[in-house]
PyMOL Python script that loads the backbone (N, CA, C, O; Angstrom):
from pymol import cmd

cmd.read_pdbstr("""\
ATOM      1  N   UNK A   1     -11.674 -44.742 -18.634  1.00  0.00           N
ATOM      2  CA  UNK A   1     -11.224 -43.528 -17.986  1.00  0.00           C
ATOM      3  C   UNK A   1     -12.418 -42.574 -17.816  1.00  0.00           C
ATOM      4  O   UNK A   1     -13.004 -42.404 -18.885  1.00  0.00           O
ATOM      5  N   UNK A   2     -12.916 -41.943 -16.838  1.00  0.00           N
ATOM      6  CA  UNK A   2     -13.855 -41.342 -16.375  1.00  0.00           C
ATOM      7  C   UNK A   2     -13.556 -40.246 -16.795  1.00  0.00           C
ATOM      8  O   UNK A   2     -12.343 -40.038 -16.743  1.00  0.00           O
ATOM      9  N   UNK A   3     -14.354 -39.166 -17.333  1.00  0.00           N
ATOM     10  CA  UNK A   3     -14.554 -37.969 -17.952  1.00  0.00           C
ATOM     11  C   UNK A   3     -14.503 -36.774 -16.926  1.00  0.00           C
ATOM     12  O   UNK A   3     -15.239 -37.020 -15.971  1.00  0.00           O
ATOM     13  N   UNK A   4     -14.194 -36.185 -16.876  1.00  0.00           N
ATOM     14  CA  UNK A   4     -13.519 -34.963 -15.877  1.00  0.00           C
ATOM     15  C   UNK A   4     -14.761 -33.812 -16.424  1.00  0.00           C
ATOM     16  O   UNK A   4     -14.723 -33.171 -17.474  1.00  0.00           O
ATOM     17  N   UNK A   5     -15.826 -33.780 -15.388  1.00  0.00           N
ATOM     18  CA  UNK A   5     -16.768 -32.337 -15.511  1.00  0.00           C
ATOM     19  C   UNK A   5     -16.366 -31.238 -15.253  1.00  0.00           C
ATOM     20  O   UNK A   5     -15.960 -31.024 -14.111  1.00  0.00           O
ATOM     21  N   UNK A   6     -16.357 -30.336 -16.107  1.00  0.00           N
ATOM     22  CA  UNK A   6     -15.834 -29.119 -15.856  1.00  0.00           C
ATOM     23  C   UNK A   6     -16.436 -27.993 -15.151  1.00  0.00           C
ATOM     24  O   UNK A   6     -17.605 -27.839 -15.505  1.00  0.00           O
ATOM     25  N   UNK A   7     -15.986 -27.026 -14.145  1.00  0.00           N
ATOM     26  CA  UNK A   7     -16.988 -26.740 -12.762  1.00  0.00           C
ATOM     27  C   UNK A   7     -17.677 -25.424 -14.060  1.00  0.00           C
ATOM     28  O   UNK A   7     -17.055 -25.060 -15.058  1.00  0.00           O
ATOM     29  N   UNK A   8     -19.074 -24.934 -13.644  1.00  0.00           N
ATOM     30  CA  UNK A   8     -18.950 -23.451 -14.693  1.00  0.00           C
ATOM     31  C   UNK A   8     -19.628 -22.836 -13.544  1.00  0.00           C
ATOM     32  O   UNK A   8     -19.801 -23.392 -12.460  1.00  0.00           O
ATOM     33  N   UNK A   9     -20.012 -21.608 -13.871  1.00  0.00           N
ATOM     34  CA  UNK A   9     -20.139 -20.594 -12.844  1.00  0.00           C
ATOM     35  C   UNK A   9     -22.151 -20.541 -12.988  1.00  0.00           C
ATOM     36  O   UNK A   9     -22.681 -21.140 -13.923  1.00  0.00           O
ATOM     37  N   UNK A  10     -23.013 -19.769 -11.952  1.00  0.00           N
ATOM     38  CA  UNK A  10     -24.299 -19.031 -11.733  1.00  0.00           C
ATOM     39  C   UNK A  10     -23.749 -17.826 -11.878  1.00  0.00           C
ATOM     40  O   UNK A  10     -22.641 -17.535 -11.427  1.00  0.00           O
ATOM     41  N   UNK A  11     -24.786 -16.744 -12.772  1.00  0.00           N
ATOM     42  CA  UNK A  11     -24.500 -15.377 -12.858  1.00  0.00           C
ATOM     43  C   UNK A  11     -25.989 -15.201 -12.111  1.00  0.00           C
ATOM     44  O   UNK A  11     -27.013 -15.769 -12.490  1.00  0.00           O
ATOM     45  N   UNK A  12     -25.892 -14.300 -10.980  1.00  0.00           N
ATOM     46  CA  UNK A  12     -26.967 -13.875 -10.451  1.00  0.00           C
ATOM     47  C   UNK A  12     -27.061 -12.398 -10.479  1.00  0.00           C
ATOM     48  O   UNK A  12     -26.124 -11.830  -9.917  1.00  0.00           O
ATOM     49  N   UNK A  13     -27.941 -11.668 -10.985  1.00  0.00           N
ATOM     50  CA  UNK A  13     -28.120 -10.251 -11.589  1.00  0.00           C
ATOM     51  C   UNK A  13     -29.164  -9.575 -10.796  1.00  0.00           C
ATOM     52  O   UNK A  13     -30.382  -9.688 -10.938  1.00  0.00           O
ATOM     53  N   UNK A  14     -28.319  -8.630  -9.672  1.00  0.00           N
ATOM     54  CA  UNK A  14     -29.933  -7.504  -9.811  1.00  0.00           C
ATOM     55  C   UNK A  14     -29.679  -5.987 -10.397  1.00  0.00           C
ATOM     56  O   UNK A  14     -28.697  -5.245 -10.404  1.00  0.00           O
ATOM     57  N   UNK A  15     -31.139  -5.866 -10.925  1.00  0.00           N
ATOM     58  CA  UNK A  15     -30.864  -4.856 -11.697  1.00  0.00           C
ATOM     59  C   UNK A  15     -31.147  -4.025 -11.169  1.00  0.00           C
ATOM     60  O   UNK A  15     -32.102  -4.218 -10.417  1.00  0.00           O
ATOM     61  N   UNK A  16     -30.581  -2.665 -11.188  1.00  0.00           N
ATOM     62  CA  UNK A  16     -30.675  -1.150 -10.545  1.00  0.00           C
ATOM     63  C   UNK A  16     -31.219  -0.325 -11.440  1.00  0.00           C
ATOM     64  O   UNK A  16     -31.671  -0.839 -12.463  1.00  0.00           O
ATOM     65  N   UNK A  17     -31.306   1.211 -11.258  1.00  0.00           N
ATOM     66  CA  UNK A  17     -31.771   2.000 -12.460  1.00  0.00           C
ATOM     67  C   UNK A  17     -30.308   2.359 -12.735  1.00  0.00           C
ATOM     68  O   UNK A  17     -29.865   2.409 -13.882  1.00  0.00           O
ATOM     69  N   UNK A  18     -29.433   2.656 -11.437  1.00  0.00           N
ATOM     70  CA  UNK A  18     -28.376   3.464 -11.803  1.00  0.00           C
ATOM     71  C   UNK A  18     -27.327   2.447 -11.930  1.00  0.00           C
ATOM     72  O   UNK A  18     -26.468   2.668 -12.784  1.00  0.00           O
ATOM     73  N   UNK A  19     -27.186   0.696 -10.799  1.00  0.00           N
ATOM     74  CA  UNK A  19     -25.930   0.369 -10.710  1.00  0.00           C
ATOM     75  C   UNK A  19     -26.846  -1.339 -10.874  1.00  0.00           C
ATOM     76  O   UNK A  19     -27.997  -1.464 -10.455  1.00  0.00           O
ATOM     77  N   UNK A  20     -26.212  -2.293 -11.421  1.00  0.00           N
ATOM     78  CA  UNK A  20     -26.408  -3.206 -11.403  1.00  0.00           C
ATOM     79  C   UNK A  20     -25.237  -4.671 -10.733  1.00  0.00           C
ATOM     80  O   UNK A  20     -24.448  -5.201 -11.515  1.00  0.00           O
ATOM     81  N   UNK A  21     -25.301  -4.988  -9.701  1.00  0.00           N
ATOM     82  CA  UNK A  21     -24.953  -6.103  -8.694  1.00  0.00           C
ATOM     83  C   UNK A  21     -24.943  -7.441  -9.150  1.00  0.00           C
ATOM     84  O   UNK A  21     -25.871  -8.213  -9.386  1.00  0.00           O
ATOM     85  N   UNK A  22     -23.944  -7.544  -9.213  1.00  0.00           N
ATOM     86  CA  UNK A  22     -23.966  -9.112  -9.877  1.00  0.00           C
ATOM     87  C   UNK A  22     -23.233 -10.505  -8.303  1.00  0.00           C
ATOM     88  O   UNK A  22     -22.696 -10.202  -7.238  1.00  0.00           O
ATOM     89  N   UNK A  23     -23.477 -11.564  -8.725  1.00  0.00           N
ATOM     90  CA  UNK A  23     -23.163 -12.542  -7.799  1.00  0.00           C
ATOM     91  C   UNK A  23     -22.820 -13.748  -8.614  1.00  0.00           C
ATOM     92  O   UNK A  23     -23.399 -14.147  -9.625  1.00  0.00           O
ATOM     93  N   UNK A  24     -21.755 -14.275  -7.991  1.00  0.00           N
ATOM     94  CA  UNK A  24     -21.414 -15.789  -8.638  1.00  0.00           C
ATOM     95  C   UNK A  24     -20.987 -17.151  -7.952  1.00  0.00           C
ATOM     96  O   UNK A  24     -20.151 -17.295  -7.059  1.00  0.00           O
ATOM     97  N   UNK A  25     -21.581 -17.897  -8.434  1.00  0.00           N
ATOM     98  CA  UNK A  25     -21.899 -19.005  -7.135  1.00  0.00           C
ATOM     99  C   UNK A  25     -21.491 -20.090  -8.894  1.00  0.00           C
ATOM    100  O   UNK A  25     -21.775 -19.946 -10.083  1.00  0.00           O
ATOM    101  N   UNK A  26     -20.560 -21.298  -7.913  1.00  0.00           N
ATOM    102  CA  UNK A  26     -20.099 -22.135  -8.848  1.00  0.00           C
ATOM    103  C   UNK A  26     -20.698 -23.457  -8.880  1.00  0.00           C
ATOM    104  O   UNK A  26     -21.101 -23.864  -7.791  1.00  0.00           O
ATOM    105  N   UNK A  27     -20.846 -24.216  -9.881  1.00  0.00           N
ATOM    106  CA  UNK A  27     -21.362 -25.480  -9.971  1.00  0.00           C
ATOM    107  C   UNK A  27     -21.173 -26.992  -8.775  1.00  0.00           C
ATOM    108  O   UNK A  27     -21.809 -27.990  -8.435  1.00  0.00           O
ATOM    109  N   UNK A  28     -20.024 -26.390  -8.527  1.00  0.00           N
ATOM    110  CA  UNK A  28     -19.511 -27.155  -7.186  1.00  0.00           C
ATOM    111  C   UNK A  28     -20.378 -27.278  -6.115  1.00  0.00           C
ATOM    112  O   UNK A  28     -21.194 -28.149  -5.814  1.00  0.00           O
ATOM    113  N   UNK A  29     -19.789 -25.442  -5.204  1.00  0.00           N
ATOM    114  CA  UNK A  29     -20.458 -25.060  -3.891  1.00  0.00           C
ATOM    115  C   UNK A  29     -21.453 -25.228  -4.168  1.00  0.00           C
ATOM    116  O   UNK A  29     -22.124 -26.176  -3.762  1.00  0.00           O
ATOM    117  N   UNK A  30     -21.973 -24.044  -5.216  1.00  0.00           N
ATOM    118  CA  UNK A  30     -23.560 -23.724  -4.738  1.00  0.00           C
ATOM    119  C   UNK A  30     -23.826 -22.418  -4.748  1.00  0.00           C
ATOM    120  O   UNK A  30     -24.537 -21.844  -5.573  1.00  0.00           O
ATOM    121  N   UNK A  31     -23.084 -21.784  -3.545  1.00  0.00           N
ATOM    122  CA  UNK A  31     -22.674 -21.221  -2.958  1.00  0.00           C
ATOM    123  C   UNK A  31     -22.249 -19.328  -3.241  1.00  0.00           C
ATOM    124  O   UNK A  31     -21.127 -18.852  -3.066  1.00  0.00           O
ATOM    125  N   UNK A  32     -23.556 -18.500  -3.725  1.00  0.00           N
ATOM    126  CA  UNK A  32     -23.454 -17.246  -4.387  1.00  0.00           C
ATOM    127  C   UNK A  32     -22.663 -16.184  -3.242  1.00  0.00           C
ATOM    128  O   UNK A  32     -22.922 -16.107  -2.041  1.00  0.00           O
ATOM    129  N   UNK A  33     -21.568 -15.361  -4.050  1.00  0.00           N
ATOM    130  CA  UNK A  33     -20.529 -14.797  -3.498  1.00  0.00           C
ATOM    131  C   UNK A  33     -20.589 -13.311  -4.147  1.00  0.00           C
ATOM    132  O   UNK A  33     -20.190 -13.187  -5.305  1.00  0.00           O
ATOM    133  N   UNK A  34     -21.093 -12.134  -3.416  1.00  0.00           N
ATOM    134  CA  UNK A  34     -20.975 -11.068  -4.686  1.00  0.00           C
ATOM    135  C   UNK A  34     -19.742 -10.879  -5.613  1.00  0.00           C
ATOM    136  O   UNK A  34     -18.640 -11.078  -5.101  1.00  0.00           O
ATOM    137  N   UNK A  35     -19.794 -10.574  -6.716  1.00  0.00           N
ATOM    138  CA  UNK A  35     -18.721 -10.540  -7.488  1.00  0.00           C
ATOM    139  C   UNK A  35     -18.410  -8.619  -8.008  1.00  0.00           C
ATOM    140  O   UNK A  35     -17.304  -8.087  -7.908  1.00  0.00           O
ATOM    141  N   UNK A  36     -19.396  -8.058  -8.417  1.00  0.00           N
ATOM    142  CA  UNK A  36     -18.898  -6.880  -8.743  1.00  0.00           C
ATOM    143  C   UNK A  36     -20.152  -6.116  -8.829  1.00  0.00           C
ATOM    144  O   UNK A  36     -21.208  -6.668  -8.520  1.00  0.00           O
ATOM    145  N   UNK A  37     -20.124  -4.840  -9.241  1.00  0.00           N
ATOM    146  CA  UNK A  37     -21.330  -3.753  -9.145  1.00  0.00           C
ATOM    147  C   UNK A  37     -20.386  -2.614 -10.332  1.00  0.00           C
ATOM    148  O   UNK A  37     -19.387  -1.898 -10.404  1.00  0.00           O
ATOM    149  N   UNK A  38     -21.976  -3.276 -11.377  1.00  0.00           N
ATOM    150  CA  UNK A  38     -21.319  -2.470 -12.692  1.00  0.00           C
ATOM    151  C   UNK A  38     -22.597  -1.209 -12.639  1.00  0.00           C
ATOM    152  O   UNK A  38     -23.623  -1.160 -11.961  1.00  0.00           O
ATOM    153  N   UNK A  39     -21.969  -0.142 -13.779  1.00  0.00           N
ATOM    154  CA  UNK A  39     -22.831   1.013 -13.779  1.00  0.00           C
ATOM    155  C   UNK A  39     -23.603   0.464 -15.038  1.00  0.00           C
ATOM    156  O   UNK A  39     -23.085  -0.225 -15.917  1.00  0.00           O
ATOM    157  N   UNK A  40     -24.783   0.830 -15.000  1.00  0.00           N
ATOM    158  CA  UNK A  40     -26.203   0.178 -15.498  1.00  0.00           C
ATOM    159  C   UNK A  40     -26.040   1.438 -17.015  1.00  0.00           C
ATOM    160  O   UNK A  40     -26.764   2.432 -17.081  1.00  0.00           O
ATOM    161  N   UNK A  41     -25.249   1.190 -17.807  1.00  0.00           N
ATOM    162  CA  UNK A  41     -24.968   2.355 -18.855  1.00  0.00           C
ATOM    163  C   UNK A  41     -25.055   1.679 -20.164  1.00  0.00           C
ATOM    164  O   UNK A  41     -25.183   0.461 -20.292  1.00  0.00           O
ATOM    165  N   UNK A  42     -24.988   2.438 -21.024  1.00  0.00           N
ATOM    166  CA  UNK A  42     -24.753   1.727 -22.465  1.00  0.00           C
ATOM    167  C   UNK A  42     -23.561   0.768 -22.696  1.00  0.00           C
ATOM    168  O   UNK A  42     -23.339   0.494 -23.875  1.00  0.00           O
ATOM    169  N   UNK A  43     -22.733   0.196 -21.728  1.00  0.00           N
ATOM    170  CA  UNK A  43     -21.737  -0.820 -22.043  1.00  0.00           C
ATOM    171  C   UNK A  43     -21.991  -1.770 -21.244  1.00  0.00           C
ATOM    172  O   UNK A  43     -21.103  -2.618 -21.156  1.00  0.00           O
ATOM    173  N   UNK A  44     -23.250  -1.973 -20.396  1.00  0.00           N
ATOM    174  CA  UNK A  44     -23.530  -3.099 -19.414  1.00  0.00           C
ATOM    175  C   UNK A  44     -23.347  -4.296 -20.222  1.00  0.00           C
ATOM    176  O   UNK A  44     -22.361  -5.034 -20.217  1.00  0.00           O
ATOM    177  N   UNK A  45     -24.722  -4.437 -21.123  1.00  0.00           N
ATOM    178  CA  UNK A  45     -24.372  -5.863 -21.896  1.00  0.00           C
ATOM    179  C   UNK A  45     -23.182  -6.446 -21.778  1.00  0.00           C
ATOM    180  O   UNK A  45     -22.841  -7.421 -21.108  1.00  0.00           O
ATOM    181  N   UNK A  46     -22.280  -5.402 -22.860  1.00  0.00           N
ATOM    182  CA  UNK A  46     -20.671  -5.682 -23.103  1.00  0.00           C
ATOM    183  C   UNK A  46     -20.089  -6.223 -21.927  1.00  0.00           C
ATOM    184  O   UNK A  46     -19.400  -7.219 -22.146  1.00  0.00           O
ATOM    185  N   UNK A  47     -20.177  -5.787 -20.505  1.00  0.00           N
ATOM    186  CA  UNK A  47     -19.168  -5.697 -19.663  1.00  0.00           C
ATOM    187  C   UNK A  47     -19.742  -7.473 -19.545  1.00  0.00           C
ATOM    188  O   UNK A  47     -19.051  -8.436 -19.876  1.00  0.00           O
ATOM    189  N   UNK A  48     -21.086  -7.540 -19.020  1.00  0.00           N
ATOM    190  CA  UNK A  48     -21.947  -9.174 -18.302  1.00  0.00           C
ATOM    191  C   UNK A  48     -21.099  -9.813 -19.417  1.00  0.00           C
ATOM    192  O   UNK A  48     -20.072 -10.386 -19.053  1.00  0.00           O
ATOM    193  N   UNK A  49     -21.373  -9.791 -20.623  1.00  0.00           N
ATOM    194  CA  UNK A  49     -20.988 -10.434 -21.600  1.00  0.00           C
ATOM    195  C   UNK A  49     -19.501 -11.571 -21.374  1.00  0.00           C
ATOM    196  O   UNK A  49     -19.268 -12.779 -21.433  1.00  0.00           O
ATOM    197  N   UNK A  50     -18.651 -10.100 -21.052  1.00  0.00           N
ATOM    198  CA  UNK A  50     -17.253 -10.350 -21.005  1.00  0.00           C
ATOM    199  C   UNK A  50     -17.067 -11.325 -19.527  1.00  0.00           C
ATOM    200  O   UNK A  50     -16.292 -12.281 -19.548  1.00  0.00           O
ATOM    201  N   UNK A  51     -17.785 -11.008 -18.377  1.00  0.00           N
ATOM    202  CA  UNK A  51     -17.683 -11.743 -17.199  1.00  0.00           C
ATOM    203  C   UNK A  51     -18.289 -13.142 -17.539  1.00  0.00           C
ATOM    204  O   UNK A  51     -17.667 -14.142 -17.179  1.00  0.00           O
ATOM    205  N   UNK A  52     -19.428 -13.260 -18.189  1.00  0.00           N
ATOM    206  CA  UNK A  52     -20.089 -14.619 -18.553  1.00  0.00           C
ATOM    207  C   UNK A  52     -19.015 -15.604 -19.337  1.00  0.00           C
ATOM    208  O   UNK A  52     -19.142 -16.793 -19.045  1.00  0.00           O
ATOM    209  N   UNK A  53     -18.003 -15.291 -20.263  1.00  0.00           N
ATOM    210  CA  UNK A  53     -17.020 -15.798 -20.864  1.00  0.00           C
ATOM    211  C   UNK A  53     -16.057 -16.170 -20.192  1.00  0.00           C
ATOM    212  O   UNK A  53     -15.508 -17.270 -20.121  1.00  0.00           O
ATOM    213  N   UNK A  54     -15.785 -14.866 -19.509  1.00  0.00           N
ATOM    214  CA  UNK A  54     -14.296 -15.290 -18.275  1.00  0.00           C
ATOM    215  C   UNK A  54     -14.330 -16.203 -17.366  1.00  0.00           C
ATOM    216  O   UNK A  54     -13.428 -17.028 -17.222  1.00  0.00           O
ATOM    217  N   UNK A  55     -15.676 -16.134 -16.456  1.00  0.00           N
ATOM    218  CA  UNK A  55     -16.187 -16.992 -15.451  1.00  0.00           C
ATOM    219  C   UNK A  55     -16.909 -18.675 -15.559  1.00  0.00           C
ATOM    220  O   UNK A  55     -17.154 -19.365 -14.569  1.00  0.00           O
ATOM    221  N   UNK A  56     -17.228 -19.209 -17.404  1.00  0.00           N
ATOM    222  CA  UNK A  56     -17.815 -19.530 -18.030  1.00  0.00           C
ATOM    223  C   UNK A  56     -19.326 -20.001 -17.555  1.00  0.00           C
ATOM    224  O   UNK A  56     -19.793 -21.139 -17.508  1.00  0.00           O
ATOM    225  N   UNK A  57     -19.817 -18.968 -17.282  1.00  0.00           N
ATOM    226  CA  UNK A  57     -21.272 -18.591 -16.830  1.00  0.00           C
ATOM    227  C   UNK A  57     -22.066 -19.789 -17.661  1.00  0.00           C
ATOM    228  O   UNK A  57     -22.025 -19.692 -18.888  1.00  0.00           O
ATOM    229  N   UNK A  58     -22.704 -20.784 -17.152  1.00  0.00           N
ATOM    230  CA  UNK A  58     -23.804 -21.550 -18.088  1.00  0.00           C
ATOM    231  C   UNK A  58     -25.166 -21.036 -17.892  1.00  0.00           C
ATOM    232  O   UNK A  58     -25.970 -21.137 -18.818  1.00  0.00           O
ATOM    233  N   UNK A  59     -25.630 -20.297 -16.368  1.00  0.00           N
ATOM    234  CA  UNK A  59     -26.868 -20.189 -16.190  1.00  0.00           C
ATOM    235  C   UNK A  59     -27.198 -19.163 -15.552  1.00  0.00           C
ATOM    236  O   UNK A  59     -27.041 -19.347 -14.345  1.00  0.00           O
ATOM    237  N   UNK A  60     -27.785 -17.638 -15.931  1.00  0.00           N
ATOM    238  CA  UNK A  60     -27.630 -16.390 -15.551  1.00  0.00           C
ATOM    239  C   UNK A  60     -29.475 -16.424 -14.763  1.00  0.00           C
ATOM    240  O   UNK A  60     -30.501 -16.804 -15.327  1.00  0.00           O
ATOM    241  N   UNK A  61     -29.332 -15.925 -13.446  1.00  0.00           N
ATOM    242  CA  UNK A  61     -30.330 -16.221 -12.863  1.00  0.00           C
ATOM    243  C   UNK A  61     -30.602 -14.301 -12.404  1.00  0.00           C
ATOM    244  O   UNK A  61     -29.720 -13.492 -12.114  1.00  0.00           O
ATOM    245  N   UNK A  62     -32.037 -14.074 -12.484  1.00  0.00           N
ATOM    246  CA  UNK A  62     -32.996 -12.519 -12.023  1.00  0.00           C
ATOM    247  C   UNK A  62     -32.851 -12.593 -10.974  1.00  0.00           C
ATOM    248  O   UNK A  62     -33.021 -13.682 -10.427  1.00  0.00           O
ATOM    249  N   UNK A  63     -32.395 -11.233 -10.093  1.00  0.00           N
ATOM    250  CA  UNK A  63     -32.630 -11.345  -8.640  1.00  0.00           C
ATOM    251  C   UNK A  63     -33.171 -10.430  -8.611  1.00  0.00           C
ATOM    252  O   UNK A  63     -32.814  -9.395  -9.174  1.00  0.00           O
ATOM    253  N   UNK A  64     -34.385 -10.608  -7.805  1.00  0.00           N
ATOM    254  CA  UNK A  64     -35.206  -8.851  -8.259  1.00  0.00           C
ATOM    255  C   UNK A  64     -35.449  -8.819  -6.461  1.00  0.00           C
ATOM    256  O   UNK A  64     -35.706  -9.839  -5.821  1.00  0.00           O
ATOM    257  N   UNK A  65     -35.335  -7.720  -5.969  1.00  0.00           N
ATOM    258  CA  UNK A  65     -35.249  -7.498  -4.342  1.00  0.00           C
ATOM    259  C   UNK A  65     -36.010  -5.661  -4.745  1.00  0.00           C
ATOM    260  O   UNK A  65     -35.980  -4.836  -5.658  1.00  0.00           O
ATOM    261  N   UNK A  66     -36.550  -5.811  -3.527  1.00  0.00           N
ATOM    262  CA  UNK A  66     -37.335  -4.512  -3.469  1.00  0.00           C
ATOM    263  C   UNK A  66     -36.842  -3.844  -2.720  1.00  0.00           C
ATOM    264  O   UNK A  66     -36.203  -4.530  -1.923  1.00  0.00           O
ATOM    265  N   UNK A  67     -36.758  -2.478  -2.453  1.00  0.00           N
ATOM    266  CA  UNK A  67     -35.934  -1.145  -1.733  1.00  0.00           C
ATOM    267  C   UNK A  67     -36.001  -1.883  -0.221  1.00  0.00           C
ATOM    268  O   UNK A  67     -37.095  -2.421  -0.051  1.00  0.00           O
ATOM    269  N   UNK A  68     -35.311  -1.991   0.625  1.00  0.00           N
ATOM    270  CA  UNK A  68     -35.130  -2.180   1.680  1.00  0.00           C
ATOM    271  C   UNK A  68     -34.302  -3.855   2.003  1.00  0.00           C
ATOM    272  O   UNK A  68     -33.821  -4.308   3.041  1.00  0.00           O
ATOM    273  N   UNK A  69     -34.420  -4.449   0.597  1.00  0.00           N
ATOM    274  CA  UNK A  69     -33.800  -6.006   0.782  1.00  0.00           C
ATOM    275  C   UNK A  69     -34.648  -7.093   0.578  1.00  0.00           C
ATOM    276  O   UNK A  69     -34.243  -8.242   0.404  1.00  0.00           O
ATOM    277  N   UNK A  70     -35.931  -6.720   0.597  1.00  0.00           N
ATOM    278  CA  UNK A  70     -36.761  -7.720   0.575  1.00  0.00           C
ATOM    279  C   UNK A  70     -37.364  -8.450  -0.942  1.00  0.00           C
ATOM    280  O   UNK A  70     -37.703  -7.689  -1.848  1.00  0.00           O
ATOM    281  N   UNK A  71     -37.455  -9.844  -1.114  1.00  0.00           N
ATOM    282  CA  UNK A  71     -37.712 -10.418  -2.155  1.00  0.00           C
ATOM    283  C   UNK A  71     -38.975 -10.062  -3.071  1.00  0.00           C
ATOM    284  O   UNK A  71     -40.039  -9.969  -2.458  1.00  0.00           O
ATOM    285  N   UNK A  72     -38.997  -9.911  -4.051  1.00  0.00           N
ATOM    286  CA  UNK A  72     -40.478  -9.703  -4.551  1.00  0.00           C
ATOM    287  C   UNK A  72     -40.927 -10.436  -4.709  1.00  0.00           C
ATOM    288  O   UNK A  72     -42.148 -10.330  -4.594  1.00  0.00           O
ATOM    289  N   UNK A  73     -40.335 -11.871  -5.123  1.00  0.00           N
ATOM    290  CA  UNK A  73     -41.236 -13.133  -5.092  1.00  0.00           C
ATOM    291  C   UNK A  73     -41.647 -13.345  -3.591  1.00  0.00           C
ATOM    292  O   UNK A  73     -42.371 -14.290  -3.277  1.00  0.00           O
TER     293      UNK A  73
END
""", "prot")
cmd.dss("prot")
cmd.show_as("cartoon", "prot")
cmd.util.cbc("prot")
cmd.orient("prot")
């Protein structure tokens, strides 16, 4: 009987000073979808934390974009 892989989620993070943007793209698609825009405060950790569990996040990826959209890499 063949073993059933279970799909888990990409957490893709950019960070703000004031608001931080998150994206989630699943093991399946591929396929990154914005998911929410948390306030960059003393409960951020907590909140990623709680989405990384719910969503079961295996691999949290930096998105670092410079003022206007553009990549810094």
């Amino acid at each position: 009987m063949p073993t059933e892989e279970k799909i888990y989620s990409f957490l893709g993070i950019d960070y703000g000073k004031s608001n931080v943007g998150l994206a989630l793209a699943d093991s399946e698609t591929r396929m990154a979808f914005a998911y929410e825009t948390l306030k960059n405060d003393k409960d951020l950790l907590q909140k990623i934390a709680e989405i990384v569990e719910k969503k079961n996040v295996k691999k949290i990826i930096n998105i670092i974009v410079q003022f206007g959209g553009r990549s810094k890499r």
